[in-house]
C-alpha positions as CSV (number, residue, x, y, z in Angstrom):
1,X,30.0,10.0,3.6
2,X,31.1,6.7,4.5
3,X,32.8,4.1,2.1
4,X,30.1,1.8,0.9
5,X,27.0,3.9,1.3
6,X,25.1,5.8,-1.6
7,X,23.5,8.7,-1.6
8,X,19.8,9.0,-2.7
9,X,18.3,11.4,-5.3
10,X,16.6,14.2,-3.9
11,X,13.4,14.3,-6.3
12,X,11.9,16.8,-4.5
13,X,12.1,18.9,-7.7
14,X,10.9,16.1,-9.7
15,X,7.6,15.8,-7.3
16,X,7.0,19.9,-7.8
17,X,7.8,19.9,-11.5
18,X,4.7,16.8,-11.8
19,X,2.2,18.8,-9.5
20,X,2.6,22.2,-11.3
21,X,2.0,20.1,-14.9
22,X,-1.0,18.7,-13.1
23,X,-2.0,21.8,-11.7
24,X,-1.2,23.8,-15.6
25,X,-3.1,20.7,-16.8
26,X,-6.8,21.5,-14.8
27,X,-6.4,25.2,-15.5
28,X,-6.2,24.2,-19.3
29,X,-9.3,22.3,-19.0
30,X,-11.3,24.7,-16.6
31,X,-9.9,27.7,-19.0
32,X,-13.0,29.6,-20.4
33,X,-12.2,31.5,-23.7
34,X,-10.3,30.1,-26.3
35,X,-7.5,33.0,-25.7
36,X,-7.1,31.5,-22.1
37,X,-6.9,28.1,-23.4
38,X,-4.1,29.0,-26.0
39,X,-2.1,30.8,-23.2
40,X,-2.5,27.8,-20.5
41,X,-1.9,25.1,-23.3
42,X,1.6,27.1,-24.0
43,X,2.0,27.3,-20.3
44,X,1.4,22.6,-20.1
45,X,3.6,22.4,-22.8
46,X,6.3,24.4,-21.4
47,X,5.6,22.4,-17.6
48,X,6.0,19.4,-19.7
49,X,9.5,19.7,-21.1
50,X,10.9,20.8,-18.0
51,X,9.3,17.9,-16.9
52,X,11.0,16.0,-19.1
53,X,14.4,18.2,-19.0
54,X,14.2,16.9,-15.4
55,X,13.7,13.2,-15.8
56,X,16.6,13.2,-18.0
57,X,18.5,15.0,-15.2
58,X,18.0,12.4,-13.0
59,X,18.6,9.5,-15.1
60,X,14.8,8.5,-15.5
61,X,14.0,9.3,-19.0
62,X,13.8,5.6,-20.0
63,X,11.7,4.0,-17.5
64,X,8.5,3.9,-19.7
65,X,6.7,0.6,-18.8
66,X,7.1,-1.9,-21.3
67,X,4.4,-4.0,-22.2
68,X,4.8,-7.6,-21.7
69,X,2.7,-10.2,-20.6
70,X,3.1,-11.9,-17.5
71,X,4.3,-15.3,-18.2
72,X,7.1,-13.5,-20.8
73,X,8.2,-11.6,-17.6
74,X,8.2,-14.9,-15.7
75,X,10.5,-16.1,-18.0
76,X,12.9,-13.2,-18.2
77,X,13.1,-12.8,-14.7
78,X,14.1,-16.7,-14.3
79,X,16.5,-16.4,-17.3
């Protein structure tokens, strides 16, 4: 690699980690019996924290939006 240029994160991992949590997330709601919906909420819980494991990983963990209005961003952005 050349002096000067970085390197991008592969979040390839990140993407399939989001789309099985989505996917464990349907099947919850779709489950039928209350023992299926037990076993598939274990199942979300478990996609989320690897989830999470994985935002961590990649430096991400923080980037929850903040909530500010628009004229306060304004401000800090011409600060």
């Amino acid at each position: 690699m050349e002096a000067g240029l970085t390197m991008t994160q592969d979040t390839s991992h990140l993407v399939a980690l989001q789309t099985r949590l989505s996917h464990e997330r349907a099947r919850l709601a779709s489950a039928k019996t209350a023992k299926e919906r037990e076993l598939r909420a274990v199942w979300a819980a478990q996609a989320e924290k690897e989830l999470a494991s994985e935002l961590r990983f990649l430096g991400m963990s923080d980037t929850a939006p903040v909530d500010i209005d628009d004229d306060d961003l304004l401000a800090a952005l011409l600060e």
